[in-house]
N, C-alpha and C positions, 0 to 999 in steps of 0.2 A: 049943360045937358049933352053937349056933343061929346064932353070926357067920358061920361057915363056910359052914353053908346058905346063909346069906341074901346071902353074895357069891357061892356058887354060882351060886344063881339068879339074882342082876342080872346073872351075867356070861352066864347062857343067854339071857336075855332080849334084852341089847345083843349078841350074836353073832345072834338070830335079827331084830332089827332092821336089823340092818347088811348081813343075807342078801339076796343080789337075790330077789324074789318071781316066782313063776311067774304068768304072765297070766292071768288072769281069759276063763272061756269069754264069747263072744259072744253075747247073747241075742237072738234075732229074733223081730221079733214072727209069728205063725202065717200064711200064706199061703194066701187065699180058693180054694179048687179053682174054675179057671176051666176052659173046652172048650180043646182044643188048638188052638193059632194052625196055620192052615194055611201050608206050605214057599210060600215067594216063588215059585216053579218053579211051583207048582200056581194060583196067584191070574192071574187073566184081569186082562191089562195093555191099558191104554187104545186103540186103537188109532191109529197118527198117522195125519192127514191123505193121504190117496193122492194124490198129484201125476195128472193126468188125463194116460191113456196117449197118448192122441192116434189120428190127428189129431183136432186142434179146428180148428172152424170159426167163419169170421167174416167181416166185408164190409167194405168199405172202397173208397176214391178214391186211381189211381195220381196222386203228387205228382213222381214224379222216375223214368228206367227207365236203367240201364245193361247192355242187354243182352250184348252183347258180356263180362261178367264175371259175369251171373247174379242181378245187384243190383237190386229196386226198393225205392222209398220210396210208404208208403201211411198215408192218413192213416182209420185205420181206428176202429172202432166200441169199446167194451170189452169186452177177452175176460176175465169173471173165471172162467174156468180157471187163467189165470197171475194173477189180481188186477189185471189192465193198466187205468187207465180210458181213455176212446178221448184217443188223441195220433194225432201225424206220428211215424214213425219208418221206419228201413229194413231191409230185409230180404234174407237169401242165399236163391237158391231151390237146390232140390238137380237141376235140370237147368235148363239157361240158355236151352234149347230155348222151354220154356213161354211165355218172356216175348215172345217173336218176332211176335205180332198183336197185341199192347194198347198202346196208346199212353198218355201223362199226360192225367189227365180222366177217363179211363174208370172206371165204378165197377165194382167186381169182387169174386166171393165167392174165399175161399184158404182155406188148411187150414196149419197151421202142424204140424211133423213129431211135437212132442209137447210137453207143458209141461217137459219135459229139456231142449228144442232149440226155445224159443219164438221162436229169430230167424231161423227155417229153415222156408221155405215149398217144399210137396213138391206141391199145385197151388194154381192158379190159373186164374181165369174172368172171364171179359164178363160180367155181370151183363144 
């Protein structure tokens, strides 16, 4: 009888070896109480750069004038509103009217319509 046992049991033994094992729970380690993170919604976000509503002002020497299309070129000072350093470059005015007394030479203050539209001059003047 004691053979009997004793393959009994090898053969409980080798069935519960052979048994797939249930997994083993997860241990974590214990988690510091920290304060509540505040919602993304609620955190004050950086705010970007404003682009300058306009007009901006500036001065400059007419280089070149197409009035008849509303066109001059001026070689003006640097407006860092838009980050421009002073160059030559040209410009639309939004009435073709204005340009009608200035001739090339003349130095002149203008106003550009907005750092949106910095290639768009809304006046212009005789210095």
């Amino acid at each position: 009888m004691q053979k009997i046992t004793l393959i009994t049991t090898l053969s409980v033994l080798a069935l519960a070896a052979c048994s797939p094992q249930a997994p083993e729970p997860a241990v974590s380690a214990p988690v510091a109480e920290t304060p509540a993170a505040p919602a993304m919604a609620d955190m004050p976000m950086a705010a970007e750069p404003q682009a300058a509503a306009g007009p901006i002002t500036s001065m400059g020497k007419i280089t070149a004038i197409d009035a008849a299309v509303g066109t001059v070129t001026l070689d003006h000072q640097a407006i860092p509103e838009v980050k421009w350093d002073a160059m030559s470059m040209g410009f639309t005015t939004t009435d073709p009217a204005m340009l009608k007394d200035l001739k090339v030479g003349d130095m002149v203050v203008f106003d550009l319509v907005s750092a949106a539209e910095p290639s768009k001059i809304s006046r212009i003047a005789k210095q």
